[in-house]
ZALOSE-696617 format. One line per field, with one value per residue (C-alpha): x, y, z; residue in one letter; residue number from 1; chain. Coordinates in nm, 3 decimals, padded with zeros to 5 digits. Example, Ala and Ser with C-alpha at 12.3 -4.5 7.8 and 13.67 -1.06 7.14 Angstrom:
2
px: 01.230_01.367
py: -00.450_-00.106
pz: 00.780_00.714
resn: a_s
resi: 1_2
chain: A_A
//
This chain:
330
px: 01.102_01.362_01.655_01.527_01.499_01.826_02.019_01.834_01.933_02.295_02.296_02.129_02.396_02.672_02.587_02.506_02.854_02.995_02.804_02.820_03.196_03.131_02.886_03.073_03.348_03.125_03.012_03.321_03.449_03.129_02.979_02.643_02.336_02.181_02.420_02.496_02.128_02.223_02.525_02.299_02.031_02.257_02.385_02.013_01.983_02.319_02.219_01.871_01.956_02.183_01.867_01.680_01.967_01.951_01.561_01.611_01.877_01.690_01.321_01.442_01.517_01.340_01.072_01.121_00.942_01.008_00.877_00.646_00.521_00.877_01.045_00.877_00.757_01.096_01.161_00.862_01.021_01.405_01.179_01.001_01.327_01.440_01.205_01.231_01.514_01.430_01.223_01.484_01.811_01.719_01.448_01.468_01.861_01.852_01.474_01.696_02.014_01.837_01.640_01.948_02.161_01.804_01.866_02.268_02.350_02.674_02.852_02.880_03.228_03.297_02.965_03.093_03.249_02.900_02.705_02.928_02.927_02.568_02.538_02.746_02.535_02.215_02.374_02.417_02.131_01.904_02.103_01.995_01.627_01.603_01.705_01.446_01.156_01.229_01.267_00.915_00.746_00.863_00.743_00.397_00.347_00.111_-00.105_-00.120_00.217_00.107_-00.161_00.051_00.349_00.121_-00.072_00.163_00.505_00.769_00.839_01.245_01.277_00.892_01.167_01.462_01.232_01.078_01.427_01.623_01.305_01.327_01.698_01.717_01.376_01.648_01.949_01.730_01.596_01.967_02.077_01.806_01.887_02.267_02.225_01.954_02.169_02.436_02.223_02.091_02.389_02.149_02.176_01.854_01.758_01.970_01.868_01.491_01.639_01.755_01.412_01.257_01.467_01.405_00.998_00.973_01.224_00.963_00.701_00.799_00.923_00.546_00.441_00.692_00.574_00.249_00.286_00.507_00.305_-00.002_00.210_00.326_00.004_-00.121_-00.376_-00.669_-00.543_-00.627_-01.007_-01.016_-00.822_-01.032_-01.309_-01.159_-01.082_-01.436_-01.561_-01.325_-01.453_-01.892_-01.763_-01.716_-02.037_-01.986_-01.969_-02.298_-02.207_-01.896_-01.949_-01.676_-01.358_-01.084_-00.726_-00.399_-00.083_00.172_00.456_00.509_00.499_00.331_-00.050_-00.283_-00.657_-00.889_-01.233_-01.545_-01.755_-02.053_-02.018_-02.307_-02.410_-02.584_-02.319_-02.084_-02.346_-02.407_-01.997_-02.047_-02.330_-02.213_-02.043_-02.449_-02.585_-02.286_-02.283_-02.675_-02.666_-02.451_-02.665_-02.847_-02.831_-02.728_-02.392_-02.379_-02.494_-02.263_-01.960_-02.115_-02.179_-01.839_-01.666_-01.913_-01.792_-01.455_-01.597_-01.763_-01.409_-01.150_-01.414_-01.443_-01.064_-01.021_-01.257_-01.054_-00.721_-00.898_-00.966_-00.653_-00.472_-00.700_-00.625_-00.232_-00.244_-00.439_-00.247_00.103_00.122_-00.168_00.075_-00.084_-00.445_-00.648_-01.056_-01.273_-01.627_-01.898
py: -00.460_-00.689_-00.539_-00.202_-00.332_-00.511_-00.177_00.022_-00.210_-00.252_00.162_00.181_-00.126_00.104_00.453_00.322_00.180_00.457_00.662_00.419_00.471_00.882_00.894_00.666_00.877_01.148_01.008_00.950_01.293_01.475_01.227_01.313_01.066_01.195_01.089_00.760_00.649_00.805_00.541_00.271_00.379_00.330_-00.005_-00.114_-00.007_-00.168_-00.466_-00.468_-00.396_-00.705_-00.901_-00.754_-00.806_-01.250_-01.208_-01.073_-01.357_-01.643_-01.497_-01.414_-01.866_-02.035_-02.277_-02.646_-02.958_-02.903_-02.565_-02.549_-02.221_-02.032_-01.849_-01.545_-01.558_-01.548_-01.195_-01.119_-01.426_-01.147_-00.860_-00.911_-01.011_-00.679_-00.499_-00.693_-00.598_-00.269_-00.237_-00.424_-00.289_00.056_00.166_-00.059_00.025_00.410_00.482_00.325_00.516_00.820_00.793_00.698_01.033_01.195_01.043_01.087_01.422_01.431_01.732_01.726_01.787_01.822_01.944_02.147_01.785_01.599_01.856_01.821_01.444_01.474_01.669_01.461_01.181_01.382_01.446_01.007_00.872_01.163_01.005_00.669_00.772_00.956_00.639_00.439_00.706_00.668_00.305_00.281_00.555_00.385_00.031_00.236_00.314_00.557_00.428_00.635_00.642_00.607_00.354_00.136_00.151_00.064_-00.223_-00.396_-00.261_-00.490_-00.478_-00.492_-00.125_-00.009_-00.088_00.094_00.392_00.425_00.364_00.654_00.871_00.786_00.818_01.167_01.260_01.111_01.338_01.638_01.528_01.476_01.816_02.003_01.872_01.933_02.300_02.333_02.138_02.383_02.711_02.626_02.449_02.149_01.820_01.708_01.801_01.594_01.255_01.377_01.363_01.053_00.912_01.077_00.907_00.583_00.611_00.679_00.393_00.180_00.306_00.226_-00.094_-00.177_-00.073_-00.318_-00.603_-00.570_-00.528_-00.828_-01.058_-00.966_-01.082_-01.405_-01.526_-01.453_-01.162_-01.123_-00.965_-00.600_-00.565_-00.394_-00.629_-00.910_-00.736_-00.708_-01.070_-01.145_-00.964_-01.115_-01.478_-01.400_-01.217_-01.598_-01.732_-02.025_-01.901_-01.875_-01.756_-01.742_-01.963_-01.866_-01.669_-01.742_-01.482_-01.475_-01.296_-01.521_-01.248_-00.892_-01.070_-01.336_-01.372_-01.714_-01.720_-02.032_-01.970_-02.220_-02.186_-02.323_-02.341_-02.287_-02.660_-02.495_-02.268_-02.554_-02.775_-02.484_-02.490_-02.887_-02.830_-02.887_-03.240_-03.297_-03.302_-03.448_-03.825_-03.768_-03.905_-04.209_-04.326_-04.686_-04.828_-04.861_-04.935_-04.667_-04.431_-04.518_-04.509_-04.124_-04.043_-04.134_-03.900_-03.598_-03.674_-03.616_-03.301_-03.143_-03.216_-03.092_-02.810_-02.722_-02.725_-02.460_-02.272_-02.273_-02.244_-01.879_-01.754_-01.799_-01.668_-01.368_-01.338_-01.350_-01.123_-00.849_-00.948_-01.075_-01.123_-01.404_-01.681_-01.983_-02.050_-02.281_-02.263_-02.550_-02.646_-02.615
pz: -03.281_-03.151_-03.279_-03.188_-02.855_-02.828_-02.955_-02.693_-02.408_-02.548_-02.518_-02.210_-02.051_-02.196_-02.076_-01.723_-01.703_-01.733_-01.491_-01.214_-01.235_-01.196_-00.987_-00.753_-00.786_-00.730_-00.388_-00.259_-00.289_-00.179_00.062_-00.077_-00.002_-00.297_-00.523_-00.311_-00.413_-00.818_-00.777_-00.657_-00.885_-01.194_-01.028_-01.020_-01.380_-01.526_-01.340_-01.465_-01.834_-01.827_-01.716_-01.998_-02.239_-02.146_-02.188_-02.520_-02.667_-02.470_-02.595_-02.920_-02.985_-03.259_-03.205_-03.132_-03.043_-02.666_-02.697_-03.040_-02.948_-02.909_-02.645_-02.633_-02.291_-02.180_-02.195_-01.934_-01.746_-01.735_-01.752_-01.404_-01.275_-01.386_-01.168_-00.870_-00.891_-00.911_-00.675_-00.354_-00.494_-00.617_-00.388_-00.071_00.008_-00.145_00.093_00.357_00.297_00.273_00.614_00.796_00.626_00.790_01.118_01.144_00.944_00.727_00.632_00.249_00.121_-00.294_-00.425_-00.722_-00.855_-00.734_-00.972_-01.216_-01.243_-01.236_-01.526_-01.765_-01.627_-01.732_-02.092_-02.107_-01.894_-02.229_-02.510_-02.402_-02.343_-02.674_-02.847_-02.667_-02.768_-03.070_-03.118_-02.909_-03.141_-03.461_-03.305_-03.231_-03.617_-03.562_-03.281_-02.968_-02.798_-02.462_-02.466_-02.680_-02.412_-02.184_-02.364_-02.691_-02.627_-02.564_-02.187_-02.260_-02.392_-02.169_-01.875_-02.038_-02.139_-01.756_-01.623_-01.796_-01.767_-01.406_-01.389_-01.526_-01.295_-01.011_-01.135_-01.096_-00.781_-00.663_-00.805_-00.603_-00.288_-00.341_-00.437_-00.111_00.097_00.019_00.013_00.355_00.524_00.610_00.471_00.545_00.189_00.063_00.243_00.143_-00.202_-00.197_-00.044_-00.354_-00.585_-00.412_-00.414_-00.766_-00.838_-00.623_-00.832_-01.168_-01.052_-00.888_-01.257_-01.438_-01.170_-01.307_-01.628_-01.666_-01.467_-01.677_-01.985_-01.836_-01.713_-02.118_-02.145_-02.424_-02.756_-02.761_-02.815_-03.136_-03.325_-03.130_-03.305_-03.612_-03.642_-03.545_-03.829_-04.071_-03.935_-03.972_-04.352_-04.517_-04.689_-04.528_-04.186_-04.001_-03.692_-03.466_-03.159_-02.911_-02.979_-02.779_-02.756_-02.596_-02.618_-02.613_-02.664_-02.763_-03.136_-03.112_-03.062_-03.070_-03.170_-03.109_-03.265_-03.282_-03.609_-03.713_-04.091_-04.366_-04.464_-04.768_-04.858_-04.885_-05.064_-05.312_-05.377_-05.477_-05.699_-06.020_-05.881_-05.682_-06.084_-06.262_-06.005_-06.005_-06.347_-06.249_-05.929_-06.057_-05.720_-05.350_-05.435_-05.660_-05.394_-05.162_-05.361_-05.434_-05.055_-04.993_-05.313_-05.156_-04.801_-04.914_-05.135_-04.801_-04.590_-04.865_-04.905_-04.588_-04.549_-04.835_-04.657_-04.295_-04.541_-04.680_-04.354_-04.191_-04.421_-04.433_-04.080_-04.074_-04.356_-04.194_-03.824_-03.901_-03.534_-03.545_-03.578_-03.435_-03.545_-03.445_-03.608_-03.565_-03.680_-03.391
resn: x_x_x_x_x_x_x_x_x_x_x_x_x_x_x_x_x_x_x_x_x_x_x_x_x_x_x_x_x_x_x_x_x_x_x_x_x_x_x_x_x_x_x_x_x_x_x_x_x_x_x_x_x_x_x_x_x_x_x_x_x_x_x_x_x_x_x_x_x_x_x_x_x_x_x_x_x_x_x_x_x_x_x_x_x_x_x_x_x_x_x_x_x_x_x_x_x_x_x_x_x_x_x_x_x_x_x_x_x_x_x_x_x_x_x_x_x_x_x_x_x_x_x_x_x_x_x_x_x_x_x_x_x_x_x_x_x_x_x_x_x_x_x_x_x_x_x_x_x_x_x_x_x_x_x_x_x_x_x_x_x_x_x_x_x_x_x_x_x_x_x_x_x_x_x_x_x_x_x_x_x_x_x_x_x_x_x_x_x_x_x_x_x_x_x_x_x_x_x_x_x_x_x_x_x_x_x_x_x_x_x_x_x_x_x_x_x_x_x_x_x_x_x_x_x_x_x_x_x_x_x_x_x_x_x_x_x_x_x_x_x_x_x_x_x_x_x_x_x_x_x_x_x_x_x_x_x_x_x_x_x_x_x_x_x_x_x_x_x_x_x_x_x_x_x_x_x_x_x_x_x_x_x_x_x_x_x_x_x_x_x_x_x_x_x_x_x_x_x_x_x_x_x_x_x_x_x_x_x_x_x_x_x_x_x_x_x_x_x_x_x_x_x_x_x_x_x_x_x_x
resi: 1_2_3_4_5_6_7_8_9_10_11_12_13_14_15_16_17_18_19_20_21_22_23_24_25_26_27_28_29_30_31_32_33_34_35_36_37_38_39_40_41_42_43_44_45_46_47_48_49_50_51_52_53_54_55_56_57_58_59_60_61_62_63_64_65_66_67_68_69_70_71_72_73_74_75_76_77_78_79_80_81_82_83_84_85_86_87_88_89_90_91_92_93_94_95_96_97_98_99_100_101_102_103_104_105_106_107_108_109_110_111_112_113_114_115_116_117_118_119_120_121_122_123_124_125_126_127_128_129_130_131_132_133_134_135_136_137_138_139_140_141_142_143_144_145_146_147_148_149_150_151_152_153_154_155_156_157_158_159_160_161_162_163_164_165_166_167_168_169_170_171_172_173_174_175_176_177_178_179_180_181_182_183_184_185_186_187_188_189_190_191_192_193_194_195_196_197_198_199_200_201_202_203_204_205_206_207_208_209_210_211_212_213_214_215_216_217_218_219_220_221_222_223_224_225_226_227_228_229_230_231_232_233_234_235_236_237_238_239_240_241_242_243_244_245_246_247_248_249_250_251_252_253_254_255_256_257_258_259_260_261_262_263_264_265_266_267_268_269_270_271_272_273_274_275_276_277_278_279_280_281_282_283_284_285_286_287_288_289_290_291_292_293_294_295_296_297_298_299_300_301_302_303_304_305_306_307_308_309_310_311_312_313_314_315_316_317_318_319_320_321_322_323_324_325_326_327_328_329_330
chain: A_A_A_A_A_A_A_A_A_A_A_A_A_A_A_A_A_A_A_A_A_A_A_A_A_A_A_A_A_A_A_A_A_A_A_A_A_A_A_A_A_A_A_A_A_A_A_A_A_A_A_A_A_A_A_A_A_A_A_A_A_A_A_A_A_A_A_A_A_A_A_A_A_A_A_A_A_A_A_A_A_A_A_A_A_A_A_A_A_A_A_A_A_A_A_A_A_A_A_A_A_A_A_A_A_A_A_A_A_A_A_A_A_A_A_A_A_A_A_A_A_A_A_A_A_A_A_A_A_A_A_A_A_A_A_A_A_A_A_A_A_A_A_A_A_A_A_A_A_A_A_A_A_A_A_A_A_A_A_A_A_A_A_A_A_A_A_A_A_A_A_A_A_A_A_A_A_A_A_A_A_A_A_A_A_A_A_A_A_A_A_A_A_A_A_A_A_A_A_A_A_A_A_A_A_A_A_A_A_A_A_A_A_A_A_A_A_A_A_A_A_A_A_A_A_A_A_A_A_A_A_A_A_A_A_A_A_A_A_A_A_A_A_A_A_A_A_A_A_A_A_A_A_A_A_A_A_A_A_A_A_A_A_A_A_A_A_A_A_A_A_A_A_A_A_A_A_A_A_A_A_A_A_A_A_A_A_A_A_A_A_A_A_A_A_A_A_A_A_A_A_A_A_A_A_A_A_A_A_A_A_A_A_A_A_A_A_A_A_A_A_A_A_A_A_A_A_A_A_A
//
């Protein structure tokens, strides 16, 4: 999912490059508000997709002892950045340009090279969100595509897929109030256009906020596989009951599970049976006895180790993601 991720934001930093240059262009022959806030949109974006790009090589660092857990976290760290930035850059100053093209009118000059500019843009800012799709669809394998965007995607290429979506939703938006700016001589329509763009850039960045700081702050695993692993824990024989179960997500890959269980005494004792009648023969005393109580204290301990050993790696199999275990005897 990483690499997927990292080619999608390499694509995305790229293509929005290159249409910051045009659409730049494109504002300084037309004198368009509209496509002002499209330059400052893809600014935002660029911008943003760098910040993504650091989360990705900083999050992506192995393990070490100042940091025994990983790095993870440090793409939601970049990733919230991302959409505060977002949400100043790309919808505080293109709301604001927009309301003041409202307030003191423009002519627009150029609009045939504005559109035009705008539709290559449209042809890049799809290329880029097609790649993302499917990177996110293949990273879905099979679950619903919506719910897992929202819930276990990584938030690197969640941003890049709600950014292009909302860039070519904004190219559209810009396109309108061009051709009705220039159908009705007023270029109110285009400053309203530009206020659109801005508000849904606000939007999805209030979205990415959120998301990200539920990340960061370490969220349950999703329920049904907090079920499932519950189940897998009260299947052992020597599991009575499971006590507490404790989740977190620690990244997009990367999931910890604490679990209290209060293990079967007899179904442990039934294991060391055969040992119970083989030193039963050899007890003649108290020291004899104690020497045994001290080989079957050893017996229930490596026993019950096997037994913890079993079920984690039961558990990793099933959830690859369920990296750091940690079960302990009520």
């Amino acid at each position: 999912m990483h690499e997927g991720s990292k080619r999608a934001v390499a694509a995305a930093i790229a293509g929005n490059s290159a249409i910051t240059v045009a659409k730049f262009v494109g504002f300084l022959l037309s004198g368009s508000a509209g496509m002002l806030s499209e330059t400052l949109h893809s600014v935002a974006d660029t911008m943003n997709q760098v910040l993504l790009m650091i989360g990705i090589v900083r999050g992506s660092r192995k393990p070490d002892p100042a940091f025994p857990f990983g790095y993870g976290a440090e793409r939601h760290v970049w990733a919230l950045l991302s959409a505060v930035g977002i949400f100043f850059l790309g919808c505080g100053v293109t709301v604001y340009h927009g309301i003041h093209t409202l307030l003191h009118p423009k002519p627009l000059e150029e609009i045939g090279i504005a559109l035009a500019i705008l539709a290559v843009s449209f042809l890049l800012e799809g290329a880029v969100l097609v790649l993302t799709y499917r990177t996110l669809r293949t990273a879905a394998a099979g679950r619903p595509f919506w719910t897992f965007v929202r819930e276990q995607a990584d938030p690197t290429a969640v941003a890049v897929l709600l950014e292009d979506s909302a860039a070519c939703l904004g190219i559209v938006l810009a396109v309108s109030g061009l051709l009705l700016s220039r159908a009705t001589g007023d270029p109110a329509w285009d400053a309203i256009a530009s206020i659109l763009i801005g508000l849904l850039l606000g939007a999805i960045a209030i979205w990415l906020i959120r998301r990200n700081h539920t990340l960061l702050v370490g969220p349950a695993i999703p329920g049904e596989a907090r079920e499932r692993i519950r189940r897998t824990l009260a299947s052992h024989p020597a599991v009575e009951r499971v006590v507490r179960l404790r989740t977190r997500t620690l990244d997009t890959e990367t999931w910890g599970v604490t679990a209290e269980l209060d293990f079967s005494g007899e179904a442990i004792a039934a294991r060391l049976e055969p040992m119970l009648r083989e030193e039963w023969e050899r007890i003649g005393g108290w020291d004899d006895f104690r020497a045994f109580a001290a080989r079957y204290a050893d017996a229930v301990l490596d026993e019950l180790g096997d037994e913890v050993d079993a079920i984690e790696q039961e558990i990793r199999t099933a959830f690859p993601r369920a990296r750091y275990l940690d079960l302990e005897a009520d």
